[in-house]
N, C-alpha and C positions, 0 to 999 in steps of 0.2 A: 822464954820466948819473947817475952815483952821487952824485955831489957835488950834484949840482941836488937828488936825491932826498932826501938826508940834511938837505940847508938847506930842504924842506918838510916835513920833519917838524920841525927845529926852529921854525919857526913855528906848527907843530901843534899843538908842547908848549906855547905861551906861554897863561897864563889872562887871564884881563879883568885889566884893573890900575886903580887909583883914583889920585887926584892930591890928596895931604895938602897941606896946607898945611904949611910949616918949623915942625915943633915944635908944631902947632893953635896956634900964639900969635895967628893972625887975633881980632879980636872977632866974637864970631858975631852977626848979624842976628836977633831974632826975629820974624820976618816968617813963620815955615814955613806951610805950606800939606799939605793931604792930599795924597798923590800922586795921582796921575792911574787909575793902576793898581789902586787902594787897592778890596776889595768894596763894592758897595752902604753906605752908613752911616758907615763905618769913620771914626774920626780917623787913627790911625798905620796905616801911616809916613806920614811926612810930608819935605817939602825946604821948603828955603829959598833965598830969591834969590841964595844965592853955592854953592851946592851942596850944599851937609851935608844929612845924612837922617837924622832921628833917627824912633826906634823905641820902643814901649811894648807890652809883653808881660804878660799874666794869667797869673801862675807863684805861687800866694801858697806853696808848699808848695815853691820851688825853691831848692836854696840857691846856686846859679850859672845865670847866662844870658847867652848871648854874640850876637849876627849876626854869621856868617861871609857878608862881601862876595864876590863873583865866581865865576866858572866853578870850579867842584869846591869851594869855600867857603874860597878862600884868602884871609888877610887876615880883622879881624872889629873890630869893639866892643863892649867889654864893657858890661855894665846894670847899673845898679843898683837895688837893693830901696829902695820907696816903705812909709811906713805899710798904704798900704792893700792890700797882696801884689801890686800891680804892680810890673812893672821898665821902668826909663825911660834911655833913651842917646843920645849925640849923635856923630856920626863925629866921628874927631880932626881933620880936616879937607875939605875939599870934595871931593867926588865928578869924575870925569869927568861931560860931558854926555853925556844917552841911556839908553839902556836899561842893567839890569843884573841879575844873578840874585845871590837872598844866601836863606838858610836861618839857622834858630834853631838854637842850641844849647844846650839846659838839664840840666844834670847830668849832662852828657854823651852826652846824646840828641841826634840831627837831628831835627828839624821843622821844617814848612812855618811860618809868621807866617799866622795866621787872618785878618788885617786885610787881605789880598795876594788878588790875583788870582795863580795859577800856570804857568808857563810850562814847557816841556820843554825841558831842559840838564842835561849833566852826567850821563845817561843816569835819568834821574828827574824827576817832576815839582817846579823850586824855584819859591820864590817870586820874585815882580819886581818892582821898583821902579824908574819913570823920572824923569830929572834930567832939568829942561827946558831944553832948548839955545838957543843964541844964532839957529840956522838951523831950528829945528824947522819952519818955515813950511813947505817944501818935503815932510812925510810926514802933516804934518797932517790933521785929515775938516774940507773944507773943501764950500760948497752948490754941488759941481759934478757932473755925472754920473758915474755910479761903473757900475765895471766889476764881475762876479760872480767870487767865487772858489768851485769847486764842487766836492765829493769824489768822485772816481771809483774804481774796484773795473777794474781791465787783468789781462785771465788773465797767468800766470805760469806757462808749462810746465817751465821752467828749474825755479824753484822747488815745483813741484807745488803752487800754490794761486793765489789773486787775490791782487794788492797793491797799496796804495791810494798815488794822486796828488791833489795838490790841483793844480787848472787855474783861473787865472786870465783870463778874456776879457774885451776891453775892451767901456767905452761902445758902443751901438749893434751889437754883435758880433749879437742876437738879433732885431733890426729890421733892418739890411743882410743879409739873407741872401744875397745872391749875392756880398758880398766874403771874400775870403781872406787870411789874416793869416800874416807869420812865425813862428815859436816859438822863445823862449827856455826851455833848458832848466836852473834854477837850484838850486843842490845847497845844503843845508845844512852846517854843521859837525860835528864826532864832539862825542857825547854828545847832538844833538839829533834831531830827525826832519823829514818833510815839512811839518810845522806852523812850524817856525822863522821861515822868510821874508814870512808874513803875519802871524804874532800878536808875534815881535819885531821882525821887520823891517820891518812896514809898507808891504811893496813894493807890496799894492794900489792904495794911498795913494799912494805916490808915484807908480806909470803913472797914476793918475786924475786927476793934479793935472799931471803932465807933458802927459799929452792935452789936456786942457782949457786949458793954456798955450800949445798951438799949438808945444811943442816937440817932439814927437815924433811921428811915424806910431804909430799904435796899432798893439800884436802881442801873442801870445797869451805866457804864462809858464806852464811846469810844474813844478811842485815833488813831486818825489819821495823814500822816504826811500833813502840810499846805503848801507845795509846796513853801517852801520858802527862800531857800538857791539861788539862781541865784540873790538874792539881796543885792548888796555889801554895809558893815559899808556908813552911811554916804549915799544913795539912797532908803532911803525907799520911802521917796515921788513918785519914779518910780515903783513901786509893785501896779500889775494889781490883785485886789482881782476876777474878775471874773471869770478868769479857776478855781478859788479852791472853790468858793461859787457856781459852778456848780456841784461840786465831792462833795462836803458836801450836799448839802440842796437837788440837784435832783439825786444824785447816792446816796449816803452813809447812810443817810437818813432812805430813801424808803428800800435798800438792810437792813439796821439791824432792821427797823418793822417787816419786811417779815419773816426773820431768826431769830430773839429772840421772846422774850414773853414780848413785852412793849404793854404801853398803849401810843397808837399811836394815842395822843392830841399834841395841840400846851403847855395847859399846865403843863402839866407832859414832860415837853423836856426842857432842858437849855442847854447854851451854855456860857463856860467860857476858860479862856486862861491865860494862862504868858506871857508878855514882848508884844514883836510880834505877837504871840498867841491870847492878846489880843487886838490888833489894828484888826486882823482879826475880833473876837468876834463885836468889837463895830462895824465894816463895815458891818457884815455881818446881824446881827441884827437890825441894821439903813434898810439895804437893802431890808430884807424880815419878817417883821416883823410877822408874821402871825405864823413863823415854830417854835419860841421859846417863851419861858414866862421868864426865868430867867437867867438875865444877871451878867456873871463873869471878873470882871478884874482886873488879877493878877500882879502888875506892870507894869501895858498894858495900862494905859491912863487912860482919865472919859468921863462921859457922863455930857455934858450939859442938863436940860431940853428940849432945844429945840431942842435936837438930834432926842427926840424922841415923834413922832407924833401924837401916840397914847397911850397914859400910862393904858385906861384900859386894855390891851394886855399886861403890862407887870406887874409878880405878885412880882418879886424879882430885885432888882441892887444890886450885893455888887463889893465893892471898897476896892483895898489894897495896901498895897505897905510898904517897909522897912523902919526904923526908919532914916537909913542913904539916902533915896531915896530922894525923894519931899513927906511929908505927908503933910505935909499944902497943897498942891494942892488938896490931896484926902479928905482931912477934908474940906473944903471950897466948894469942888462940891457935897461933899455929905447932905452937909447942904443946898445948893442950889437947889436939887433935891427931900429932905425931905419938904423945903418949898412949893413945886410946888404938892403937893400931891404925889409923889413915896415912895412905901416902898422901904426904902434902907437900908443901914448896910456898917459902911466903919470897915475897919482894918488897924491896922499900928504893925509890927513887930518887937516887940525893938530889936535893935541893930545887926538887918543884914541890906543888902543891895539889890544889883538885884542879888538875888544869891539862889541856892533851898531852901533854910532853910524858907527863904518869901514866897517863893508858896507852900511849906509842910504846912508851918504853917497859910496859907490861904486858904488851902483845910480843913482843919482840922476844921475852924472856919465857914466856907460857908456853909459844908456839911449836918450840920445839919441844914439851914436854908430852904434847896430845898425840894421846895413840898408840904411844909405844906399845911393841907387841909384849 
């Protein structure tokens, strides 16, 4: 148990990572394009067709500006001053595809990039900027019918006040009213919150686009935040899961059977996570084994066999993690666990890392496994 415990936090610890080119000796394409992400107007940032992101910053009075790339601003490019008091930069070499968080650094100040829509990571609001992927088809806003994500306010007696879930309901959820739907329950990673899984991860988008494929029964996702920013890099073995396995399983729970239209079984209910997210998932499923049937873990650890106690309780494991993470770990426990009688399903992401593009494209791969009758 320790050992398992200790190897999810070292995947806890790892940040987003970028994929340089040897040395930026590539030629760069000038092809860039605004991102996607980029506010109303804006030219920068911008990408280009082989992945470099370059950046232009209004600093005329600055005498240093850097973007620090990824989760906590590790890694960066420095700018350089133009005539006209801009600073203009180009990555040393190609980004990972997908999403990514990067913040300004000028004189030694953090700041957001004005040019950026903002996303929540890192326990602050950074800026974002996405690389467009070879697969992005699959999370894309495509003209099919979309399902609502909606914020709800669940008393919290545990915690003496209300706290907010974003609920996700498929196509047709508000015109079928007499059907019932299963519930995923999907945890973000430390330093973000309940907002993570649809404004980086696009999970709307992808159940919208999976529905509408004819690949998956439609089912309901909750997205909650797991109370877990008071935990500094490097202290996870100090994270008491029990206030948030109290808001989850006897508040949160109970409040979305009540107020939606699920089938309110142990097995039509899962629970999966990213990073942190899923060190929760594996705790909290070790814990209470009775409230879920299928278990997610999105660069979030494994499950040994002897995690878990009782396996005809559990109908689903799946296991994933990025090509640059530790996949041998996740291939070796998933073979481990297939031996031992569990149906399982591991995945491995070529060529990201702990970064959304891994949990987009684990959601993508999981979703149609939940549920089957």
């Amino acid at each position: 148990m320790r050992r398992n415990f200790l190897a999810s936090a070292l995947l806890f610890a790892l940040s987003a990572s970028f994929c340089f080119g040897q040395g930026g000796q590539a030629e760069i394409k000038e092809d860039f394009k605004p991102s996607i992400l980029n506010q109303p107007g804006q030219e920068y940032p911008q990408v280009n067709s082989q992945g470099y992101a370059r950046f232009r910053i209004i600093a005329p009075a600055a005498d240093s500006v850097r973007v620090s790339l990824g989760l906590g601003g590790r890694g960066g490019t420095k700018l350089a001053k133009a005539a006209d008091g801009s600073w203009m930069g180009t990555t040393a070499g190609p980004m990972d595809e997908g999403f990514h968080y990067y913040n300004v650094n000028i004189d030694g100040g953090k700041f957001n990039d004005p040019g950026t829509l903002s996303f929540y990571g890192s326990i602050r609001w950074e800026s974002g900027i996405e690389i467009p992927a070879h697969d992005q088809d699959f999370y894309a806003l495509k003209d099919v019918p979309h399902g609502h994500v909606q914020q709800v306010l669940f008393p919290s007696p545990s915690t003496n006040t209300s706290r907010r879930a974003f609920v996700y309901t498929p196509p047709g959820y508000f015109e079928s009213t007499k059907t019932r739907y299963p519930v995923l329950y999907l945890q973000h990673g430390w330093g973000e919150d309940e907002t993570a899984w649809s404004n980086q991860g696009r999970a709307n988008l992808i159940m919208d686009n999976l529905i509408a494929a004819g690949k998956i029964k439609p089912f309901i996702i909750v997205m909650t935040y797991g109370m877990t920013n008071d935990v500094k890099m490097g202290g996870l073995r100090n994270f008491d899961i029990k206030p948030f396995q109290t808001v989850l399983v006897d508040e949160l729970v109970p409040y979305v059977d009540k107020t939606f239209r699920t089938i309110a079984k142990p097995e039509k209910r899962a629970m999966a996570g990213l990073s942190m997210g899923g060190m929760e998932t594996k705790t909290i499923t070790m814990n209470r084994p009775e409230v879920f049937s299928h278990y997610g873990l999105l660069s979030g650890g494994i499950y040994a066999p002897a995690d878990i106690k009782d396996k005809t309780k559990v109908k689903l494991v799946f296991l994933s993690c990025g090509s640059k993470e530790r996949p041998d770990g996740i291939k070796n426990a998933s073979a481990a666990l297939k031996e031992a009688g569990f149906n399982v399903v591991s995945y491995i992401s070529e060529g990201t890392a702990h970064e959304f593009q891994t949990w987009r494209r684990s959601l993508y791969q999981m979703a149609p496994l939940l549920f089957k009758d």
